[in-house]
C-alpha positions in Angstrom: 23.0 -41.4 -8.6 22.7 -38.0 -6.7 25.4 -35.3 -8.2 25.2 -33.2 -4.8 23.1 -33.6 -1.4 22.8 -31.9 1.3 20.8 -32.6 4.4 20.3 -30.9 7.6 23.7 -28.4 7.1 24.0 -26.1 9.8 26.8 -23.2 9.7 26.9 -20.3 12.1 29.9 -17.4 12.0 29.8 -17.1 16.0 26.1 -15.4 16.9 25.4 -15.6 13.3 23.2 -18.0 11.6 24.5 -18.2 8.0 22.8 -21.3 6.9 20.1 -23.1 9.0 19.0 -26.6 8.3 19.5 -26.3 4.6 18.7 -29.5 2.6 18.3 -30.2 -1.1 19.6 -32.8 -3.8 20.8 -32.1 -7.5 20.2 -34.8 -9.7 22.8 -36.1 -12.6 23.1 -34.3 -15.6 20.8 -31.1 -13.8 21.4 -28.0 -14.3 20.4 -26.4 -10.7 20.3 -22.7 -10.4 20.9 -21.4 -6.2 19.5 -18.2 -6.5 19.4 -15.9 -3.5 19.9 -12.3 -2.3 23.6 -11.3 -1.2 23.9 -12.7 2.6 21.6 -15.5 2.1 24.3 -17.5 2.9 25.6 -18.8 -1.4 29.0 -18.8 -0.6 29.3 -20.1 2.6 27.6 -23.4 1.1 29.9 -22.9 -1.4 32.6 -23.3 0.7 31.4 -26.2 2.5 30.8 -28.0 -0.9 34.5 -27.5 -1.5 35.6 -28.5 2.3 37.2 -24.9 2.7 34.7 -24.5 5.6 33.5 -27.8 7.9 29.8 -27.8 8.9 29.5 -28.6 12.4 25.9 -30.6 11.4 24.7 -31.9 8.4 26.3 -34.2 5.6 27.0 -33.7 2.1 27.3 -35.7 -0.6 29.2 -35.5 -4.0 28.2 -37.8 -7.1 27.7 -40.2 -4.3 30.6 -40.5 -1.9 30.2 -38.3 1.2 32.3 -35.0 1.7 33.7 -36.2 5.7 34.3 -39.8 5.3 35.7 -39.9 1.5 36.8 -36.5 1.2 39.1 -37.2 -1.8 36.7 -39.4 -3.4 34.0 -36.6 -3.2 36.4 -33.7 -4.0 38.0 -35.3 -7.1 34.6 -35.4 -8.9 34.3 -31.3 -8.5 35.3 -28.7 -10.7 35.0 -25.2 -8.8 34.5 -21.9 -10.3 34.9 -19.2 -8.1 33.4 -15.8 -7.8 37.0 -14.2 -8.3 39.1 -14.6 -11.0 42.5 -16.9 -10.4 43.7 -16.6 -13.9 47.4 -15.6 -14.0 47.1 -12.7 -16.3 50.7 -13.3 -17.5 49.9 -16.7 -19.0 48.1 -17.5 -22.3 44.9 -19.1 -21.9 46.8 -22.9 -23.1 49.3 -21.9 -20.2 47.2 -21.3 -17.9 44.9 -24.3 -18.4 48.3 -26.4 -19.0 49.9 -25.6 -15.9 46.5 -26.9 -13.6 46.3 -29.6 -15.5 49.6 -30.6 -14.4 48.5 -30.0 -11.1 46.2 -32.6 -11.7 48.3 -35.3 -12.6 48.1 -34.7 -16.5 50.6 -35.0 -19.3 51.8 -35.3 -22.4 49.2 -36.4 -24.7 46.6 -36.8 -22.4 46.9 -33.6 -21.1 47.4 -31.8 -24.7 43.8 -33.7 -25.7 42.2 -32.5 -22.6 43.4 -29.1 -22.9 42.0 -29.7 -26.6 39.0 -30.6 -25.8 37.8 -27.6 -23.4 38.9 -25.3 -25.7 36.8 -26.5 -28.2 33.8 -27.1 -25.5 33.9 -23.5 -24.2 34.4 -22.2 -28.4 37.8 -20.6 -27.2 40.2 -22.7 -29.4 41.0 -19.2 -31.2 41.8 -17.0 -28.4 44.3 -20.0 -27.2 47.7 -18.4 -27.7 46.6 -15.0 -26.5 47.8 -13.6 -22.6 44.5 -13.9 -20.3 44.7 -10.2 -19.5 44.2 -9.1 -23.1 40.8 -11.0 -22.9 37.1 -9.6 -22.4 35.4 -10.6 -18.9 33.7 -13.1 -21.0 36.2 -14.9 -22.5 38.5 -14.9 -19.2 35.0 -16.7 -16.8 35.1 -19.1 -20.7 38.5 -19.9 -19.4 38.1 -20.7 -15.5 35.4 -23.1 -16.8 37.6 -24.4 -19.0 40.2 -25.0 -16.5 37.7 -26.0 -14.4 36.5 -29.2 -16.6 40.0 -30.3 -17.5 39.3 -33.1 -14.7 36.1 -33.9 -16.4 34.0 -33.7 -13.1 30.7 -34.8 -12.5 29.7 -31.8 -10.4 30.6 -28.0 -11.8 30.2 -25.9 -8.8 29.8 -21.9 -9.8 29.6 -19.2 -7.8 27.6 -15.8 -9.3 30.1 -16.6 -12.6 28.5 -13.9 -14.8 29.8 -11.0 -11.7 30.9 -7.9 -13.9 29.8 -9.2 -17.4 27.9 -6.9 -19.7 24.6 -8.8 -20.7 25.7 -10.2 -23.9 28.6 -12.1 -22.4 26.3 -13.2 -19.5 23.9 -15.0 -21.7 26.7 -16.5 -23.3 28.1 -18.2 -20.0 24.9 -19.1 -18.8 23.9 -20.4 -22.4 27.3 -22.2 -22.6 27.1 -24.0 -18.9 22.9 -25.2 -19.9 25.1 -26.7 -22.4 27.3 -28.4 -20.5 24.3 -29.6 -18.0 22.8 -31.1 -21.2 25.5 -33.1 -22.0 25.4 -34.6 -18.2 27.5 -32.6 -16.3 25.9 -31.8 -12.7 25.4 -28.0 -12.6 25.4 -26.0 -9.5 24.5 -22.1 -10.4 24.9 -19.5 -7.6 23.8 -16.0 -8.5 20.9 -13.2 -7.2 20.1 -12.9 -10.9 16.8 -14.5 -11.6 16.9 -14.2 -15.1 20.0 -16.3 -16.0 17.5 -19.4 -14.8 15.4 -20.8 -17.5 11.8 -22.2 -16.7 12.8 -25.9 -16.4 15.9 -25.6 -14.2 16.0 -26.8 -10.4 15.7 -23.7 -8.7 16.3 -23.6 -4.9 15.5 -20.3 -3.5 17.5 -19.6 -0.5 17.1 -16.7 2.3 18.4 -15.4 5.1 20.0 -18.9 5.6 17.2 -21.2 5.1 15.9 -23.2 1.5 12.6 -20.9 0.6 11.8 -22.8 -2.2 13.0 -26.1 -4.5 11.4 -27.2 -7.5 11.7 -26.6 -10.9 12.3 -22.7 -12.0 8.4 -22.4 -13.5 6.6 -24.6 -10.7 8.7 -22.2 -8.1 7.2 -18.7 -10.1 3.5 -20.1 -10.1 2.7 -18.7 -13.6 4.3 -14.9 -12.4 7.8 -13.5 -14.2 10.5 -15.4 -11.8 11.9 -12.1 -10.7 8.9 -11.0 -9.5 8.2 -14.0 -7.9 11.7 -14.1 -6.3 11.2 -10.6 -4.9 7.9 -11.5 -2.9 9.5 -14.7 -1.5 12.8 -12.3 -0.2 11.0 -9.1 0.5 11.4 -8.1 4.4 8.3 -7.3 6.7 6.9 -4.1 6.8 
């Protein structure tokens, strides 16, 4: 089975082209890094992934059932972690994660083990009884993924997660979600950082609305360092 496709998805902001044919698929268990300059049109795909926007042409798929004729079906299997932080800074980190798992139909025991079992995933057990706004930037994005998981989705949707992290607790997210992708969880990676993607992830290059590149990270470089690679695919005509 496919975690995500997309084919053909068109999305304009009136005389604005923000994504233009775009088409690629994400396979189970991938880890697949969405790299592109700001404006090349990450979030808006982001928010069509998560039906906040409608494209007017092209389908998506999640984890197999399609995003306009089984919209629950395809939404339930996501787990969305978005560029700005939703953490209410007045809860603890169990508090926070124990109020959305409510929202999704947890309790009791079930939701206590799930809770449990983030918080051991993420390595955050120990900062559990402590307020969210005491925490480092790195421990508070550890949380949103956490939160985000309690569902245990098939697809992880995150959108440039590391935004405002020093580079130690960078390479801890990114190290913690190749984890997760290893373990089979369907990773979808949007950033303009080329080096939080390691040589054999799914790198799709997109620019100025339209898929550059897809393949894996190394094949994508040709043999050059990926940022340098990434920075002739984007430059702009002299």
């Amino acid at each position: 089975m496919t975690g995500i496709r997309v084919a053909d998805l068109t999305y304009n902001y009136g005389a604005k082209t923000a994504l233009d044919g775009v088409s690629f698929e994400v396979g189970m268990g991938t880890f697949c890094a969405l790299l592109g300059p700001n404006g090349a049109g990450k979030s808006t795909l982001f928010n069509l992934l998560t039906r906040l926007f409608v494209a007017p042409k092209g389908r998506i798929a999640i984890a197999g059932h399609d995003l306009d004729t089984a919209p629950r079906a395809a939404l339930s299997k996501l787990g969305i972690v978005f560029q700005q932080s939703t953490l209410d800074l007045d809860l603890t980190v169990r508090q926070n994660l124990s109020y959305f798992a409510s929202l999704d139909g947890l309790a009791g025991r079930d939701r206590a083990r799930r809770i449990d079992h983030v918080l051991e995933r993420l390595d955050i057990m120990d900062r559990s009884r402590e307020k969210a706004r005491t925490l480092n930037g790195g421990h508070r994005r550890r949380t949103e993924i956490a939160r985000a998981l309690l569902h245990d989705p098939a697809v992880l949707l995150l959108d440039e997660p590391t935004v405002g992290l020093d580079a130690a607790a960078r390479a801890g997210i990114t190290d913690h979600v190749h984890g997760l992708a290893a373990d089979g969880t369907t990773v979808l990676w949007a950033t303009h950082l080329a080096d939080e993607v390691c040589p054999d992830d799914q790198l799709v290059v997109l620019h100025q609305a339209r898929v550059l590149a897809d393949g894996l990270a190394r094949d994508v470089s040709r043999g050059q360092p990926l940022q340098k690679a990434f920075l002739a695919m984007t430059a702009e005509p002299a």
